[in-house]
C-alpha positions as CSV (number, residue, x, y, z in Angstrom):
1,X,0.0,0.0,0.0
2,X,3.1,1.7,0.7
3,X,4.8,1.3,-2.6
4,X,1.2,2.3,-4.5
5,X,0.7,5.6,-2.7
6,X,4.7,6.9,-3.0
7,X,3.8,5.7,-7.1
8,X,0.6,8.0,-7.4
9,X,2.7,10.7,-5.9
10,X,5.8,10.3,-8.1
11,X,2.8,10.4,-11.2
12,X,1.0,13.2,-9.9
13,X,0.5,15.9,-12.4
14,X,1.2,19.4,-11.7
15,X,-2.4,21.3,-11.4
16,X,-4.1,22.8,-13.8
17,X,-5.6,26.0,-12.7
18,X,-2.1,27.5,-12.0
19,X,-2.4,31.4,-11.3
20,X,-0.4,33.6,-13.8
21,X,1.7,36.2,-13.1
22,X,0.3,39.4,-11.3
23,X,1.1,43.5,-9.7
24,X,1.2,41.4,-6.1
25,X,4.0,38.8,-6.8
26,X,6.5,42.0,-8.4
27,X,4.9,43.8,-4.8
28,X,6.5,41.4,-3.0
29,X,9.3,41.4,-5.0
30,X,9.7,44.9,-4.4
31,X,9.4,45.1,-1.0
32,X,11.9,42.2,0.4
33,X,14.5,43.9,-2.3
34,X,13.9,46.9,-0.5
35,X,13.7,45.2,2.8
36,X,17.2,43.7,2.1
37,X,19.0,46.8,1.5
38,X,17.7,48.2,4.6
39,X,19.4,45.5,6.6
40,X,22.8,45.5,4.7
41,X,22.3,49.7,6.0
42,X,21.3,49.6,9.3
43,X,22.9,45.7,10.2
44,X,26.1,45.4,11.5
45,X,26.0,41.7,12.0
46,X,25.6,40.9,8.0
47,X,27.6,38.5,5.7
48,X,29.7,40.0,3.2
49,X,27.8,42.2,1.0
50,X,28.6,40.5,-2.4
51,X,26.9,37.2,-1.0
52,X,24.1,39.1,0.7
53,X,23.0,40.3,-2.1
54,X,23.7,37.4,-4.1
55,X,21.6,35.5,-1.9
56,X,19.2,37.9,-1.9
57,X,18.4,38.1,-5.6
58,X,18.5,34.1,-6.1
59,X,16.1,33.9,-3.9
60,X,13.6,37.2,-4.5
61,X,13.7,38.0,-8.0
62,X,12.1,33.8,-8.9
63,X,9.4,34.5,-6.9
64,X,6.7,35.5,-9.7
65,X,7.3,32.1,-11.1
66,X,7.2,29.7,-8.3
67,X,3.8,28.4,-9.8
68,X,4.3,28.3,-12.9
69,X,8.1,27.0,-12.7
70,X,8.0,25.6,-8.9
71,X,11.2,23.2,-9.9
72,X,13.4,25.7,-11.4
73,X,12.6,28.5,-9.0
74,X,13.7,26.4,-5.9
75,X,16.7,25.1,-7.7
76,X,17.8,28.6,-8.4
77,X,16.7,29.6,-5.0
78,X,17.7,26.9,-3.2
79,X,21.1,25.8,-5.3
80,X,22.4,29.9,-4.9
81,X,22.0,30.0,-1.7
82,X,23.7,26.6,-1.0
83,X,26.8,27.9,-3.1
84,X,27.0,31.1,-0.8
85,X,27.1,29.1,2.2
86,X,29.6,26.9,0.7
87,X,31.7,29.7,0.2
88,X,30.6,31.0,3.7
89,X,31.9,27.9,5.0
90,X,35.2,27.5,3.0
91,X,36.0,31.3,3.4
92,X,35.1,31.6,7.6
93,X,32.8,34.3,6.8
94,X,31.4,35.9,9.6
95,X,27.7,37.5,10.0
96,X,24.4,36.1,8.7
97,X,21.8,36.6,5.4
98,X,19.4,38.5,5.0
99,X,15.8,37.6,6.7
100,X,14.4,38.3,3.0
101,X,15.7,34.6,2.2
102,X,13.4,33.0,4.8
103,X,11.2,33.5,1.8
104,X,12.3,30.4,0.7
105,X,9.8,29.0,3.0
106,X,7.1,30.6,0.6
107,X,9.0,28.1,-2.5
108,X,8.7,25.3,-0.4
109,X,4.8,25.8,-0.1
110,X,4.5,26.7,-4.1
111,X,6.9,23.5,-4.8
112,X,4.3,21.0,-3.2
113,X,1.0,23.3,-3.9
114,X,1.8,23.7,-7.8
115,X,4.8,21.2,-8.6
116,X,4.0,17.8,-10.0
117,X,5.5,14.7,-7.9
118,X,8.7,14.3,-9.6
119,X,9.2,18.2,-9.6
120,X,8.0,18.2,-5.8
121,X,10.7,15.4,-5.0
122,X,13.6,16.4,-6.9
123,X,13.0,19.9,-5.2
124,X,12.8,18.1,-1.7
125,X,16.4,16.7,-2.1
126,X,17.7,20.8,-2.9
127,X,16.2,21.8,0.3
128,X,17.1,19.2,2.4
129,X,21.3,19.6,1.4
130,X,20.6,23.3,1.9
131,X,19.5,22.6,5.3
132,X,22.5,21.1,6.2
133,X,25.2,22.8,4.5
134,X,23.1,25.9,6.4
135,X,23.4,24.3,9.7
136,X,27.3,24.3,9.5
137,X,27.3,27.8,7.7
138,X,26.0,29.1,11.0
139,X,27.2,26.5,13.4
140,X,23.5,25.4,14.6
141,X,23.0,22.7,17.5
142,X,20.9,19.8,17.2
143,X,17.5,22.2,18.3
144,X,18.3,24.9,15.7
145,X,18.5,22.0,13.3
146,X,15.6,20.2,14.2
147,X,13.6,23.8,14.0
148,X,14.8,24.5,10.7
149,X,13.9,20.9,9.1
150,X,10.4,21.4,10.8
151,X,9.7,24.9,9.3
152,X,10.3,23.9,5.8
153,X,8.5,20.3,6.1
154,X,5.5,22.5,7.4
155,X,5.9,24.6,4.5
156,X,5.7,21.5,1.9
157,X,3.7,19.9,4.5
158,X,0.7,22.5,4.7
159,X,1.4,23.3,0.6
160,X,0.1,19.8,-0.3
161,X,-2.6,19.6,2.1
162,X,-4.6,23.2,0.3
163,X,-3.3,21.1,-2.9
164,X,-5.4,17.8,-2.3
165,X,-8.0,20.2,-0.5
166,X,-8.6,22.1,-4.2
167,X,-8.3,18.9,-5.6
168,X,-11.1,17.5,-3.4
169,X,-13.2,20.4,-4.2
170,X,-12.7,20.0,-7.7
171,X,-13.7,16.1,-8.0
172,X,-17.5,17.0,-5.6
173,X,-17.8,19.9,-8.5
174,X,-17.3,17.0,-10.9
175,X,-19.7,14.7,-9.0
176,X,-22.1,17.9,-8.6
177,X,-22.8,18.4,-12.3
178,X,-22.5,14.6,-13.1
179,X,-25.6,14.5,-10.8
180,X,-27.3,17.5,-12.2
181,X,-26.8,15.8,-15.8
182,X,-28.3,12.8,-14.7
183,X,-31.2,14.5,-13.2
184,X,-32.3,16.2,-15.8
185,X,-31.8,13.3,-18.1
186,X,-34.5,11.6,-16.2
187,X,-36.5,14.2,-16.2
188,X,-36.6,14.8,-20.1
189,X,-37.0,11.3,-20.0
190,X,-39.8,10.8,-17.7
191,X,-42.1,14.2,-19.1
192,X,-41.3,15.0,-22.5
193,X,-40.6,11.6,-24.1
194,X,-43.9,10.4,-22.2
195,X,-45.6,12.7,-24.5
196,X,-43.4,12.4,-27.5
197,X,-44.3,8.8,-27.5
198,X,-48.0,9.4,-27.0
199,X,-47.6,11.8,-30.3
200,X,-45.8,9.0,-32.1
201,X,-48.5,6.4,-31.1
202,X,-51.4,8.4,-32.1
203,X,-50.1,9.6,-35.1
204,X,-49.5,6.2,-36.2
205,X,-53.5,5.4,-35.4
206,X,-54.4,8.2,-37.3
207,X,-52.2,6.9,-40.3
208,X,-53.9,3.4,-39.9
209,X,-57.6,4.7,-39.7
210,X,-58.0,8.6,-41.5
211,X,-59.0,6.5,-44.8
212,X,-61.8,4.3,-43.0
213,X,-62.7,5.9,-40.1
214,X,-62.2,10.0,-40.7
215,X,-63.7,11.1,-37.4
216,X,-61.1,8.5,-35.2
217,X,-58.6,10.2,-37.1
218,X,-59.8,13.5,-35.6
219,X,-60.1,12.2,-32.6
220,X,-56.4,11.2,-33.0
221,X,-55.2,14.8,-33.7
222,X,-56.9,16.1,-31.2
223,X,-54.9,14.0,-28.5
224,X,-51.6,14.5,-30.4
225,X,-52.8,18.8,-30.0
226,X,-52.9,18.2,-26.5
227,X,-49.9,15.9,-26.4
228,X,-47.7,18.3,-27.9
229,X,-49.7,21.6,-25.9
230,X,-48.6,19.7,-22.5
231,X,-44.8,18.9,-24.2
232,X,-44.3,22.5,-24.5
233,X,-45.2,23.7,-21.0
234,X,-43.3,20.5,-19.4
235,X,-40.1,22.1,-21.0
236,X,-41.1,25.5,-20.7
237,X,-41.6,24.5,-17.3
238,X,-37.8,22.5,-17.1
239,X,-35.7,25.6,-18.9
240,X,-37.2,27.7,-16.6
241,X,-36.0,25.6,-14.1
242,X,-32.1,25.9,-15.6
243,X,-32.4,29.5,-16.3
244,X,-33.8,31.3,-13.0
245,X,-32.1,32.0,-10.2
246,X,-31.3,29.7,-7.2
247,X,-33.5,30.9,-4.9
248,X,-36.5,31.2,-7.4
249,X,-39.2,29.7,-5.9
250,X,-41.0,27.2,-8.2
251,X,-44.3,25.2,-9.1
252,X,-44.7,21.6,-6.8
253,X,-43.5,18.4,-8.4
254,X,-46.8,15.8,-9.2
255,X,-47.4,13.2,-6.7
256,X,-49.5,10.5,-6.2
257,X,-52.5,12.4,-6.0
258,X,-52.1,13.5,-9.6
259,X,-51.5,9.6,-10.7
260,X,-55.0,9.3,-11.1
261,X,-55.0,11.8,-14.1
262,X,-53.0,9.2,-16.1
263,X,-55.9,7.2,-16.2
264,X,-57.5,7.2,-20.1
265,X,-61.3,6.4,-21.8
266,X,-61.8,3.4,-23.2
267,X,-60.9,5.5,-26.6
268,X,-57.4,5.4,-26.3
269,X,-55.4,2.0,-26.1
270,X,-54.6,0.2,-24.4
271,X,-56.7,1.8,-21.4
272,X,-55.5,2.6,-18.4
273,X,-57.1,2.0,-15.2
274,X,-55.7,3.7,-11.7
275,X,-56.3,2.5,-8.4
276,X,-55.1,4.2,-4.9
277,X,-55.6,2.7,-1.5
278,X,-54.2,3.5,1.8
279,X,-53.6,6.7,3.4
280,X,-50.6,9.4,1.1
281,X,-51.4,12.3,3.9
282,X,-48.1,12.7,5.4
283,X,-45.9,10.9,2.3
284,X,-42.8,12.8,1.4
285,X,-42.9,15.0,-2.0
286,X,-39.7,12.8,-3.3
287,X,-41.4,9.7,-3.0
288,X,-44.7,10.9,-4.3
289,X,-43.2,12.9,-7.2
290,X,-41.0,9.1,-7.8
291,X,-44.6,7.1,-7.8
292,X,-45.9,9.9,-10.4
293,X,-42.7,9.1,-12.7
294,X,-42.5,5.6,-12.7
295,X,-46.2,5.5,-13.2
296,X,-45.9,7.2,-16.2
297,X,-43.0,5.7,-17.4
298,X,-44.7,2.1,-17.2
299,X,-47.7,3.7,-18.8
300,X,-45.4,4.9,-21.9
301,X,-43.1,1.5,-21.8
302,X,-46.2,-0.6,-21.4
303,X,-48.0,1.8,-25.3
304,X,-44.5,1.2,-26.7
305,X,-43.7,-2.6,-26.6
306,X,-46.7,-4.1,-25.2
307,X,-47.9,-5.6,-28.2
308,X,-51.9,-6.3,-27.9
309,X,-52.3,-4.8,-24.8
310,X,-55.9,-3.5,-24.2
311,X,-55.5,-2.8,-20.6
312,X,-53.0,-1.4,-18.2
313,X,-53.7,-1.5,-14.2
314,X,-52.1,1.1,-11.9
315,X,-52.3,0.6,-8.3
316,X,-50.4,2.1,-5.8
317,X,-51.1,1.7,-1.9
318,X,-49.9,3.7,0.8
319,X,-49.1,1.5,3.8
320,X,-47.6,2.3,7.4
321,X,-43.9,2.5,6.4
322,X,-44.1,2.3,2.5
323,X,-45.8,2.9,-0.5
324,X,-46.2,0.3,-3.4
325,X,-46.6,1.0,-6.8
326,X,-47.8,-2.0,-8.8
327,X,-48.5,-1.6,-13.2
328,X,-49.6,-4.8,-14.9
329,X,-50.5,-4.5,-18.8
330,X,-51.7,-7.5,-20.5
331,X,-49.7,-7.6,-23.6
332,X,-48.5,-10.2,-25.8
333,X,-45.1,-12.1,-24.6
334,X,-44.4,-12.8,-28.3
335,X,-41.3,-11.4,-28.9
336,X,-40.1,-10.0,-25.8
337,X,-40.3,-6.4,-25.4
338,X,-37.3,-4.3,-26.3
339,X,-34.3,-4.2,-24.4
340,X,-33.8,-2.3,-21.5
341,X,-33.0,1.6,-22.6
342,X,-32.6,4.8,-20.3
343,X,-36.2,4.0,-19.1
344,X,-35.9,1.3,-16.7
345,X,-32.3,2.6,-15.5
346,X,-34.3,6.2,-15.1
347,X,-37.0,4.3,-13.0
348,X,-34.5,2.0,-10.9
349,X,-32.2,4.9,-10.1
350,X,-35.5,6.9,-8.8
351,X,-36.4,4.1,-6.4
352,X,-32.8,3.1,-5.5
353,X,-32.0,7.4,-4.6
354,X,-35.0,7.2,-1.7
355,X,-34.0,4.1,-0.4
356,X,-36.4,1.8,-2.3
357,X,-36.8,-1.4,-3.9
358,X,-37.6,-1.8,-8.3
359,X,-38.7,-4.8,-10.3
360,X,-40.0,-4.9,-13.8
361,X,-40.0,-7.9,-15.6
362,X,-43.0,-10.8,-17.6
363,X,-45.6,-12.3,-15.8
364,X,-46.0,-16.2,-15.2
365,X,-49.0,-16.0,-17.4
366,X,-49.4,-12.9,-19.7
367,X,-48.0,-9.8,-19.8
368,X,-45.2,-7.2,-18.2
369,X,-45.3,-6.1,-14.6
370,X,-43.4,-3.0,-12.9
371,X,-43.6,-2.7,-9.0
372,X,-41.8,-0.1,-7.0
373,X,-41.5,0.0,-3.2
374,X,-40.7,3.1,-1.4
375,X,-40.4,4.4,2.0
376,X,-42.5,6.6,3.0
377,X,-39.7,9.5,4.2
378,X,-37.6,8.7,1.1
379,X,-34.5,8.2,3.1
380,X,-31.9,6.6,1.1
């Protein structure tokens, strides 16, 4: 597990939403240069001012490109300031740098925040030699050491930690509009291709019939009117929906009280008969917006591929803990029915998101059959 997570590291890309280049990074710039000759000035207790300000620059002048170029910035940075305290070293120097190179701490952070693994690694080992060649530079005891070591592992430390926190916020945005897709998928699905298929259907049975029977054709364009009159507001209805404002407040979802308006005449087939027993007083809007969908998905499956079906059944009773949705149609077997499309994965996702159970599958004897089973607080 070890070896796997040190492997995703060493492949880890270098993010993608790197800042440019901006008036605040040449600020800073500005004001440690400035803050650097102000120590060499009033500082008696400075190195030699060739490598203070050698130091100085390496260090302050990268800065604007630490995320862009986290690698080379800390090897320039880092590698100067390690020859300079080489030279401190070989040379018996006396006096300190400037505190403008504790900004290294700030390349430490951008190296791990904005560097990819490899880059944050090779950076790692530049620090870490810098570290001790600075511990002899200024004759450090084991504390001092210890203190330093902990300040820059904080800085890399706390630099990948806001890194896998934007990364994190990134993948739940991801997650957040995969969801909102889906949603509205089975939404489109579940209103307007009910009624795009009703158009179809009756269109088709005013092909079949406008020679013999004029007036069933009538009849026929008259339903596919109001089909395509109720298609229109539904999507209306759902772009509204996309387009206003999040706290817009908008129309209620159907539930199972407006199940019974699926019901049809024995004019249109196959008929559909609704049933509802049992008490839907207290029943959560989810679940009772889910019965309404699956209803009318069934009813649109069962007009599609039920072949010979002259009667679907719709029953849905409210019980104690749970409501059960039940459609039977009594179409022919011959043939199977079509394969399993966005519907049924629409309707199952619907019952599994409130905690509930879906079936849909032929009968022993004739026919499909669809039951749902939902809680009645739609807790998944």
């Amino acid at each position: 597990m070890a070896a796997n997570a040190l492997r995703s590291l060493w492949v880890e890309p270098r993010p993608a939403n790197a800042p440019p280049r901006g008036p605040r990074d040449w600020a800073l710039v500005a004001v440690l240069i400035c803050s650097t000759v102000l120590e060499a000035v009033l500082r008696e207790d400075m190195a030699p001012l060739p490598l203070l300000f050698i130091a100085a620059l390496a260090v302050v002048v990268p800065l604007p490109w630490r995320r862009t170029h986290p690698l080379v910035v800390t090897a320039v940075a880092f590698g100067t300031v390690t020859v300079v305290d080489t030279v401190r070293v070989l040379t018996e120097s006396p006096g300190t740098l400037p505190s403008s190179v504790a900004a290294t701490l700030v390349i430490a952070y951008a190296l791990f925040r904005w560097g990819s693994g490899r880059e944050a690694a090779g950076g790692l080992g530049i620090i870490l030699v810098w570290l001790a060649i600075t511990c002899v530079a200024e004759s450090t005891n084991v504390v001092e050491l210890v203190a330093g070591y902990a300040f820059f592992l904080f800085a890399a430390a706390l630099g990948a930690a806001i890194r896998y926190r934007a990364k994190v916020r990134v993948r739940d945005l991801d997650q957040a509009r995969a969801r909102e897709r889906e949603l509205l998928a089975r939404e489109l699905h579940d209103t307007v291709a009910h009624h795009v298929s009703g158009i179809a259907i009756q269109a088709q049975a005013g092909r079949a019939i406008a020679a013999s029977r004029p007036e069933r054709a009538a009849e026929a364009l008259a339903i596919i009117e109001d089909a395509a009159t109720r298609t229109l507001t539904e999507l209306r209805a759902i772009v509204g929906v996309l387009r206003a404002p999040p706290d817009t407040g908008f129309a209620p979802q159907p539930g199972v009280a407006e199940v019974e308006q699926l019901a049809t005449d024995g004019h249109t087939r196959p008929r559909v008969a609704v049933t509802l027993s049992g008490e839907f007083d207290d029943l959560s809007p989810a679940v009772g917006a889910a019965i309404y969908r699956l209803a009318q998905e069934s009813i649109t499956n069962a007009r599609r591929h039920a072949r010979h079906a002259t009667q679907v059944t719709v029953a849905v009773t409210g019980d104690a803990d749970r409501v059960r949705l039940t459609i039977d149609d009594d179409g022919s077997a011959a043939g199977g029915r079509a394969p399993a499309g966005y519907g049924l994965v629409g309707m199952r996702e619907r019952a599994c998101l409130l905690g509930g159970t879906f079936h849909a599958g032929p009968t022993a004897e004739r026919g499909w059959r669809v039951e749902a089973v939902l809680p009645r607080t739609g807790t998944p």
